[in-house]
C-alpha positions in Angstrom: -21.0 -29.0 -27.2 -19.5 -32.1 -28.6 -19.7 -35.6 -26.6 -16.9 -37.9 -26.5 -17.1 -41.3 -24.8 -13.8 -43.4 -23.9 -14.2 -47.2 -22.7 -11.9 -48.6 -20.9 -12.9 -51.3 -18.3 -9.2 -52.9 -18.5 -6.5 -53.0 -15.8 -5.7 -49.6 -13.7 -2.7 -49.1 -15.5 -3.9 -49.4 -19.3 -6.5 -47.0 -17.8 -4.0 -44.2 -16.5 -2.3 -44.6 -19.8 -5.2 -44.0 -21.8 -5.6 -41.1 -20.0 -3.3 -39.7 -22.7 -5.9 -39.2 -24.9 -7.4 -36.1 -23.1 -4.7 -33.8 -24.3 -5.1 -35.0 -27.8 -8.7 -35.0 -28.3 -8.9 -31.2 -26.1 -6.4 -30.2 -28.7 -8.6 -31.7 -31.7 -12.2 -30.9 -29.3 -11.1 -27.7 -27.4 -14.6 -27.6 -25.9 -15.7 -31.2 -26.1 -17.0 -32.9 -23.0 -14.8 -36.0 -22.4 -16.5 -38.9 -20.4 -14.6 -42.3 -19.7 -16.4 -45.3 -19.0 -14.3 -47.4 -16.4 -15.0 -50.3 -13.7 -14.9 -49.7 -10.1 -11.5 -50.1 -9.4 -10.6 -47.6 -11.9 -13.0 -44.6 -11.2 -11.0 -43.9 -8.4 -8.2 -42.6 -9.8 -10.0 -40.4 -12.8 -12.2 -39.2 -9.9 -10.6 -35.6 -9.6 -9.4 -35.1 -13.3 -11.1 -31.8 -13.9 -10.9 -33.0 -17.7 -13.3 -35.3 -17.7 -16.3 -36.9 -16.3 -16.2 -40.4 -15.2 -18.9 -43.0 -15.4 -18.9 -46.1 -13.2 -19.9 -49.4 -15.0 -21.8 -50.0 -18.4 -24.9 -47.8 -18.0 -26.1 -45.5 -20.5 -28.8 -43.7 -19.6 -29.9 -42.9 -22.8 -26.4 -40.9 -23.1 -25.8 -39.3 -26.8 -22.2 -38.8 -28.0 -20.9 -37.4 -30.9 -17.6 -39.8 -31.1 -17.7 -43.4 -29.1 -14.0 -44.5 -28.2 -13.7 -48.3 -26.9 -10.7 -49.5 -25.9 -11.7 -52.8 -24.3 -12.0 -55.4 -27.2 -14.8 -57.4 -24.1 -18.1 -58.5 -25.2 -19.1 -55.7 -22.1 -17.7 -53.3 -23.4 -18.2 -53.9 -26.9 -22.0 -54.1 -26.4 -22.3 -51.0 -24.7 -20.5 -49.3 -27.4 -22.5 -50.6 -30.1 -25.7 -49.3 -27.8 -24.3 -46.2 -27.3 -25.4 -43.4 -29.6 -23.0 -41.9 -31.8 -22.3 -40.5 -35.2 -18.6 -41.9 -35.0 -17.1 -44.7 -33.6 -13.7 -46.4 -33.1 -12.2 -49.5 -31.6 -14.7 -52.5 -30.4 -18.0 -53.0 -31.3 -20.5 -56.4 -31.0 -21.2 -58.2 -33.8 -24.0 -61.0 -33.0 -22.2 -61.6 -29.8 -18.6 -61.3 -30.9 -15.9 -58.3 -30.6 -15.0 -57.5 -33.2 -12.2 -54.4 -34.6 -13.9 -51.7 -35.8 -11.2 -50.9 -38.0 -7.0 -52.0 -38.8 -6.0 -49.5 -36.1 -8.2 -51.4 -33.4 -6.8 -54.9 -34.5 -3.1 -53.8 -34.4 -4.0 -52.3 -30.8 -5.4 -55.5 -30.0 -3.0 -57.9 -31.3 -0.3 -55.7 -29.1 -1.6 -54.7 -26.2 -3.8 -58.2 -25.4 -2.2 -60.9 -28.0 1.1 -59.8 -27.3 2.5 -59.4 -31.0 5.9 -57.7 -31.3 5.3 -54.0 -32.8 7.5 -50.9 -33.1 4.8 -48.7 -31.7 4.6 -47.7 -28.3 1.3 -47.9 -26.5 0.5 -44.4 -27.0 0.6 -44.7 -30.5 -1.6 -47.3 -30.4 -3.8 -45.7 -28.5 -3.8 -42.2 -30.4 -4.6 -44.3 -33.7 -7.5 -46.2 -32.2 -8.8 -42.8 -31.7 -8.2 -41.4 -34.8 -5.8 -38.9 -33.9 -2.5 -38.7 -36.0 -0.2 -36.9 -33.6 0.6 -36.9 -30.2 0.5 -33.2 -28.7 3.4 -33.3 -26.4 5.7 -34.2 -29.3 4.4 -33.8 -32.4 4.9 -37.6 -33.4 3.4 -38.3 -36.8 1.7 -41.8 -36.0 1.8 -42.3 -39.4 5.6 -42.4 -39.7 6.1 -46.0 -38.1 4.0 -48.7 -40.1 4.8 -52.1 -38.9 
């Protein structure tokens, strides 16, 4: 069974919204195992999500995933993705004790969502393209077709 891993240790609400992600990576991973990563004040409200599993802090218990998702550019969070286990992974990672963008997606995510930069993306395409997925289920919005 495939392993995915999503870090978010942000506010609750970029947390609810990243939720979106389950229905796009079930529909890319029909029978992956989905685990977020959140803080305290978060876990509560993935508790009963029958989607997913949640974890409560930055352990890792010697976890193995097949895909690592981190959408918290922190030094945390960061860390703990570059010390997770995984064949792929997307968004933050630590580099000698900085965060750094794992790829263009990440940074434009970043510069948005936490700089503030002006973009005509919504959130969820942001998010969706962090991940590596290039459509959003409920619409069938090719996150391709809007580039700046």
């Amino acid at each position: 069974m495939m392993r995915i891993a999503v870090l978010n240790f942000e506010e609750p609400w970029l947390v609810i919204v990243s939720t979106s992600l389950i229905r796009g990576l079930k529909k890319a991973y029909p029978h992956a195992q989905i685990i977020f990563f959140v803080n305290q004040e978060s876990e509560i409200l993935l508790r009963y999500d029958r989607d997913i599993e949640t974890v409560n802090g930055y352990t890792t218990d010697n976890m193995i995933f097949d895909i690592v998702i981190n959408l918290s550019p922190t030094l945390e969070a960061s860390n703990l993705c570059q010390n997770l286990e995984a064949n792929i992974k997307y968004g933050f990672i630590d580099r000698n004790s900085h965060v750094c963008a794992i790829d263009k997606s990440a940074q434009d995510y970043y510069e948005s969502v936490f700089a503030n930069k002006t973009t005509k993306k919504c959130i969820l395409q942001l998010i969706y393209r962090v991940a590596a997925i290039l459509s959003l289920p409920c619409t069938g919005m090719d996150l391709n077709a809007i580039h700046s």
